[in-house]
C-alpha positions, 0 to 999 in steps of 0.5 A: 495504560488504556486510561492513559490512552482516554485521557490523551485523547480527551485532553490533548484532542489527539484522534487515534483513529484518523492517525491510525489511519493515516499510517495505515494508508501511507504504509500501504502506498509504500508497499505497493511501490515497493512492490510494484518496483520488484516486478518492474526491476524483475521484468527488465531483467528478464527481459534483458536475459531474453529478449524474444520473450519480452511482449510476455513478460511486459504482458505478465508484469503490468497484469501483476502491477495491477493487482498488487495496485488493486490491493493497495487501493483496498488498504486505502479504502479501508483506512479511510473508513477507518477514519470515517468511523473514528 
């Protein structure tokens, strides 16, 4: 299997690590959307069920936003010295 995999790569030119890369990067903007979708959708609810306490839970959800766009950010970096390396 891995001689076919040289041999691809050599005859085709395919780079497996900028593709590698490249899915990994795409699959971690997916995620922080994603996840970033879930604590807005949350924040919202809970701010509907109670609105007296809606300045806490905007300030809770964009400092959790920030963090789960701060590791998603990490992945990108990551991949893209992936891509250099390769």
């Amino acid at each position: 299997m891995t001689t076919l995999l040289i041999a691809l790569q050599t005859v085709a030119g395919i780079a497996w690590g900028y593709a590698g890369a490249a899915i990994g990067a795409g699959l971690s903007a997916i995620g922080a959307g994603i996840g970033i979708g879930k604590i807005g959708q949350g924040a919202m609810e809970g701010m509907a069920r109670q609105p007296e306490a809606g300045g806490d839970i905007r300030t809770t959800m964009i400092i959790a936003a920030a963090l789960v766009e701060g590791v998603a950010f990490f992945a990108v970096v990551i991949c893209l010295l992936i891509a250099i390396k390769s």
